[in-house]
N, C-alpha and C positions, 0 to 999 in steps of 0.2 A: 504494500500500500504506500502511496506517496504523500511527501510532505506532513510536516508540521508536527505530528506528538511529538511533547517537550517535558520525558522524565515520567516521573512516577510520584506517587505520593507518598513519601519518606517516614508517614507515620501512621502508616495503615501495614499491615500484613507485612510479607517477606521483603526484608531491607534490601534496595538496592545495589548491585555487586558488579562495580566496572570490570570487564573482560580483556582487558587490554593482553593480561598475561595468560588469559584462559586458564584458570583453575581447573582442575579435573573433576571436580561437581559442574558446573559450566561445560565442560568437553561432553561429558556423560550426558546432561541434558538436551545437548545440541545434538549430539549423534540419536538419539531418541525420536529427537523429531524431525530430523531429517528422513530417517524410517521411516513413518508414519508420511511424512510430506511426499514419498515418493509414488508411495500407494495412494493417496488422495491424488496426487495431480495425475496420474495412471485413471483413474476413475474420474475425475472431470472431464478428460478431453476426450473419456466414453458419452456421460452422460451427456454435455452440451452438444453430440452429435445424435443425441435420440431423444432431446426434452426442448423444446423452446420456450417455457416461459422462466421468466427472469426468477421470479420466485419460489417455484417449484426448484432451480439450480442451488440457487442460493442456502435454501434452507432444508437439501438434501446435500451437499459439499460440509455444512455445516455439520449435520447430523453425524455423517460420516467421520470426520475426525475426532469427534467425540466418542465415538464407535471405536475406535481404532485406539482409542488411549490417551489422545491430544485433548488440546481448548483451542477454539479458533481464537488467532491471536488480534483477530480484527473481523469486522462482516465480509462477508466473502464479494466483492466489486463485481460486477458485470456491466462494462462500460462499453457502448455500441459506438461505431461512426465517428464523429467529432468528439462525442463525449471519452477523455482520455482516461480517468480515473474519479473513483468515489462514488461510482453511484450504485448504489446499493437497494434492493428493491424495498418497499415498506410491506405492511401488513397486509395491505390489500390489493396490492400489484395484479395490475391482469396484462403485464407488455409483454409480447414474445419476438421471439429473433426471426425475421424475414432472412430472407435465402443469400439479398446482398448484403446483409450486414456485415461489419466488422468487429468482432465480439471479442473483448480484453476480459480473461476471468483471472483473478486478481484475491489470491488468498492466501492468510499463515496458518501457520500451526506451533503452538505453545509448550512447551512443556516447562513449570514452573520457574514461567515467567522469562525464559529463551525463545525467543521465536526466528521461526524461519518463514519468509518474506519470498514469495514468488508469484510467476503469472503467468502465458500462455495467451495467443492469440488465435480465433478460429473463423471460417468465412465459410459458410455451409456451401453457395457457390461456387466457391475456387477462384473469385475474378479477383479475391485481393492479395494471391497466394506470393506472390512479388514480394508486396509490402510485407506480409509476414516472415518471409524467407527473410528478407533485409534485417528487422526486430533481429531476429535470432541469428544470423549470421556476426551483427554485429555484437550481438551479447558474447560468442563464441569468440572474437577478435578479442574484445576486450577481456577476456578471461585468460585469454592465453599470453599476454603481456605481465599480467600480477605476481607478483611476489615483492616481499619482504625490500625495501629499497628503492621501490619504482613511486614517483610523483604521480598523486591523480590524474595532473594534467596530460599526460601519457594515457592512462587508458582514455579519457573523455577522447582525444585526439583521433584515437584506434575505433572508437563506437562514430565520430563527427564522418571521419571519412570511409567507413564502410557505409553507412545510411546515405552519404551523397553520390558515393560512387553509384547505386541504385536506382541513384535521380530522386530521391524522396530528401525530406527536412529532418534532424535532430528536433524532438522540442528541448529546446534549451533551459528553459526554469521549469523543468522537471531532472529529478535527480537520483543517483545511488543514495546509499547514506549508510552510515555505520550502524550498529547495534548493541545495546544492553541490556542487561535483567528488567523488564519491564520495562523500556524504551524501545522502541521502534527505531525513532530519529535520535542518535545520539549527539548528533554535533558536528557527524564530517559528512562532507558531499562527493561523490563522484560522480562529475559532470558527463552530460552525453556532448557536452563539445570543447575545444581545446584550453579549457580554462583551472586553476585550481591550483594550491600549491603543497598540501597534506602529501609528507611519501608516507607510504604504510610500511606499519611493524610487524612482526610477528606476533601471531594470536590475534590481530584487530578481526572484529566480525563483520563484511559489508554484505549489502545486498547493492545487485548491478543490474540496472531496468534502461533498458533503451527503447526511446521510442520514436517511432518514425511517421512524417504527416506528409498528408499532397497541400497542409496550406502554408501558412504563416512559421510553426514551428514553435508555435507560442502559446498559454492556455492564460486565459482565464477562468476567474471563480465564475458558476452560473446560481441561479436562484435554488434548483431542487438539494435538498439537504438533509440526510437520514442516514448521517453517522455523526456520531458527537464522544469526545473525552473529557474526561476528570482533568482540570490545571491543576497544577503540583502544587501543592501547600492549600487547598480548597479551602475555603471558607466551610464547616460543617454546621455552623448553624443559622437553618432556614427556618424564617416565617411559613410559610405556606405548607400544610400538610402534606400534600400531594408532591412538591417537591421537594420535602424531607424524606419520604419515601421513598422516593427515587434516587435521589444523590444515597441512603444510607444501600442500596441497593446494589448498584453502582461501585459504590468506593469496597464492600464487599465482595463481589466476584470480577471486579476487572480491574481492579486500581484505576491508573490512567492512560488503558490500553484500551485502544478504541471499541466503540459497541455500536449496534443498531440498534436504532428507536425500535423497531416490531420484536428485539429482543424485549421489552416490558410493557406490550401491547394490553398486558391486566390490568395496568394500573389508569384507573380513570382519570378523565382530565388530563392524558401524556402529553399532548402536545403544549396544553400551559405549563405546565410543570418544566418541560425541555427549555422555552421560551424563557421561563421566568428564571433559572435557573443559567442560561447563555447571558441574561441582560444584566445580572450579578458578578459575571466575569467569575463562574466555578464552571460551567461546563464551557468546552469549546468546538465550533462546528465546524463540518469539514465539508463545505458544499461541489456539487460535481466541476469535476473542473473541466473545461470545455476549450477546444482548440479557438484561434482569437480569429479565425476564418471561420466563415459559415460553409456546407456542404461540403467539404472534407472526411478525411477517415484518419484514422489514428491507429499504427498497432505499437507492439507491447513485446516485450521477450524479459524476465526478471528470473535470476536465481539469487542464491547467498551462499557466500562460504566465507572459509577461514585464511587468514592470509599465514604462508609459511614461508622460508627462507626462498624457495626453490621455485617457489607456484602456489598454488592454491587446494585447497580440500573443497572441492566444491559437493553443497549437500544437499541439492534437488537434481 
């Protein structure tokens, strides 16, 4: 998933534990769901060629790594066309994927508080099979550059000119990024173009998402929005019922790792509560983000792995 969670909540559940050196509880956790993440993305790029509606995907990908032993580390994205990331269906989704679509599914898998971070591009058609081959070609470039010593700006370089060589756009403020216990976004970027100056260590955790457009190469935020997180250090005490329910709900099973609203679809009044609770500056939203061109396509190619002296462990 891209952009923006910033940390965990320091004084809720299991304390956060920077990776930098990868401890062997951290190694163990990650190899776990890397498992786990390779049989789920083995089973999505089944089921989104036999299910077309968004929600029916979402909340059977979910199910499944729950199934399996994981938490999903965030709601599982199905972003069609221009829409590049976060959109995530709600409780009552009735959208299904048309034949031209271009369909980003965009899912982690947790294991106490590790996540792995990936995604996959599909086109029931075959007309955008170009652009997806680019995604993943270039993710494939860019992995084969990493190790231990190399400047971001090198792989961004390696993902900018495999996606132009194909005649397509880099979106360029879309990013890799590092990872923590209960972080997603830890602080570092690796760029999909030739920018950036972080060389990576051994043990850093990144995840590396390339993504390639016919427009602009640039996103914006759009209005639809149905994933939200915990900011770090929350303010815990709410006025309003309904949204003490929810934050205590919340700060309970996810810290400040992102969730979908139709995950607490019980609780009445959800949508004031979510409201009331963003305009207090404790939850924060993550609205779909949409190519800055209209009638565009957007794909997608994301894994994660470990950085080592020599290359990489990569673990999807």
């Amino acid at each position: 998933m891209d952009e923006l969670p910033k940390g965990g909540l320091k004084n809720i559940g299991t304390p956060i534990v920077p990776i930098s050196m990868l401890e062997e509880e951290a190694l163990k956790n990650y190899l776990k769901a890397s498992e786990i993440t390779k049989r789920i993305m083995k089973f999505g790029r089944e089921l989104v060629k036999k299910e077309r509606g968004f929600l029916k995907i979402a909340e059977t990908m979910e199910a499944e790594i729950k199934r399996e032993g994981g938490k999903p580390a965030f709601p599982v994205n199905i972003s069609i066309n221009g829409n590049a990331a976060h959109d995530s269906p709600e409780a009552i989704d009735a959208r299904i994927i048309s034949d031209g679509d271009l369909v980003k599914v965009d899912f982690g898998v947790m294991i106490d508080g590790y996540a792995i971070d990936t995604a996959f591009s599909y086109n029931p058609s075959n007309e955008h099979a170009r652009q997806i081959e680019a995604a993943e070609l270039a993710l494939q470039n860019a992995l084969s550059v990493v190790k231990a010593g190399v400047n971001v700006k090198d792989i961004g370089t390696e993902i900018e000119k495999t996606i132009k060589e194909y005649g397509f756009k880099p979106v360029e403020n879309l990013c890799g990024h590092s990872l923590e216990q209960y972080n997603l976004h830890a602080g570092i970027e690796i760029p999909n173009v030739a920018r950036g100056g972080y060389t990576l260590k051994e043990g850093d955790v990144f995840a590396i998402e390339p993504f390639t457009s016919t427009g602009k190469g640039y996103v914006n935020e759009g209005d639809y929005c149905q994933i939200y997180s915990l900011e770090p250090h929350a303010n815990m005490a709410v006025r309003m019922p309904k949204s003490r329910e929810l934050l205590t709900r919340v700060a309970a099973e996810h810290l400040t790792m992102p969730f979908a609203a139709r995950w607490f679809k019980d609780i009445p009044m959800l949508r004031l509560a979510l409201s009331d609770l963003e305009k207090q500056g404790i939850l924060h939203s993550y609205p779909v983000l949409k190519e800055a061109q209209k009638d565009c396509f957007v794909s997608q190619a994301e894994t994660t792995l470990i950085v080592e002296q020599e290359g990489a462990k990569i673990l999807v």
